[in-house]
N, C-alpha and C positions, 0 to 999 in steps of 0.2 A: 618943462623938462625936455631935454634933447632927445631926439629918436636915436635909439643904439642899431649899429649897421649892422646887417642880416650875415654877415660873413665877415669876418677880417685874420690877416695873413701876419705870421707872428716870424720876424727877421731872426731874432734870436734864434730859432729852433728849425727856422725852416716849413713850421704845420701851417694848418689853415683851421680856422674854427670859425662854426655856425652858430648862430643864435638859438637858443630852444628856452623859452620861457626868458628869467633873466638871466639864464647862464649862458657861456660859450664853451662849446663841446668841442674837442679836437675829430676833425672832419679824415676819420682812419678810414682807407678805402682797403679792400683786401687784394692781397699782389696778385699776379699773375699764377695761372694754377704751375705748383708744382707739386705733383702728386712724389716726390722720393720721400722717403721712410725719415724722420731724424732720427729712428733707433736708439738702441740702448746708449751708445756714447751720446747721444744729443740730448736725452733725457737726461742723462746724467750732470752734464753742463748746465742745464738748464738752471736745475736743484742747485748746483754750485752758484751760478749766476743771480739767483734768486737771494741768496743767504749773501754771498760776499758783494757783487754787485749788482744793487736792484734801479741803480740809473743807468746801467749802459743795458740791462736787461728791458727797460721799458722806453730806451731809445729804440732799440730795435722793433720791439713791438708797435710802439708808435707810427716807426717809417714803413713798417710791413717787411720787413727782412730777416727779423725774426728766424722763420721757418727755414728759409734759402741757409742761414748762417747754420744753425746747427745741423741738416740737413750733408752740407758742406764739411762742415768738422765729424760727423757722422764717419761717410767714407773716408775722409783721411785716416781716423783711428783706425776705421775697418780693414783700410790696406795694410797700416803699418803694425795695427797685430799679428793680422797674417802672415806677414815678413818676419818679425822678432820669430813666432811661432817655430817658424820654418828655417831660419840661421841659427835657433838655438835647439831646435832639435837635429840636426848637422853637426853643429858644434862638439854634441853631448853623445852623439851616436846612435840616437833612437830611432832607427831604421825598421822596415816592413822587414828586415827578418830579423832584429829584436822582437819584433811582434807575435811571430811564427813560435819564434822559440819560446819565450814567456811571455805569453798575456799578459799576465799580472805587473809585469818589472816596464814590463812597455805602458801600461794605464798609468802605474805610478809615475815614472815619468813625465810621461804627456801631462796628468795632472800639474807636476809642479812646473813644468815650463810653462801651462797656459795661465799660473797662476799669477808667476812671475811677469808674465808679457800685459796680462790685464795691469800689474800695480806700476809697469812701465809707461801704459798707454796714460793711463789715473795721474802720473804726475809727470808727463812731455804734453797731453793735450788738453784733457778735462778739467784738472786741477789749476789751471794758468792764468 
């Protein structure tokens, strides 16, 4: 029987795999640290990424980019809630002296524009 080689490099994919018993194991090394947060928008992709696509989900994983990516779409969501936040309470008038005057008319507000900005963020970045 022929000797199977201790490592071989797979073109189609780009990986590399090791021998371990008779199996060949995808040789995944872990990326370079990057300690930033994927947060709540990157968990959320994730969970999406997992149910609708679970091969670009474990392309990533695979090549170790994984993290960097959602990581990435993280802060973008992050900024550009922030921004909706802040054009539509502009828009809408909900100013520090709506606040002053009523609490109450100023929470409700803030409530529905950040509700609204989150189901903005959910279908321009997360949902895509």
């Amino acid at each position: 029987m022929d000797e199977l080689a201790l490592s071989i490099h797979d073109e189609a994919n780009g990986l590399n795999y090791i021998l371990v018993g008779d199996y060949y194991i995808p040789a995944v090394e872990l990326p370079e640290d990057d300690d930033r947060s994927i947060g709540k928008w990157g968990r959320m992709h994730w969970a999406y990424l997992e149910e609708t696509n679970p091969l670009l989900l474990n392309h990533l994983i695979l090549t170790g980019r994984l993290h960097t990516y959602l990581a990435n779409l993280n802060e973008q969501a992050q900024e550009r809630y922030r921004l909706i936040i802040r054009q539509m309470a502009a828009a809408e008038g909900v100013t520090e002296d709506l606040k002053r005057r009523s609490r109450w008319e100023w929470v409700k507000a803030m409530n529905s524009i950040v509700n609204r900005a989150e189901e903005s963020i959910k279908r321009e970045l997360i949902y895509t």
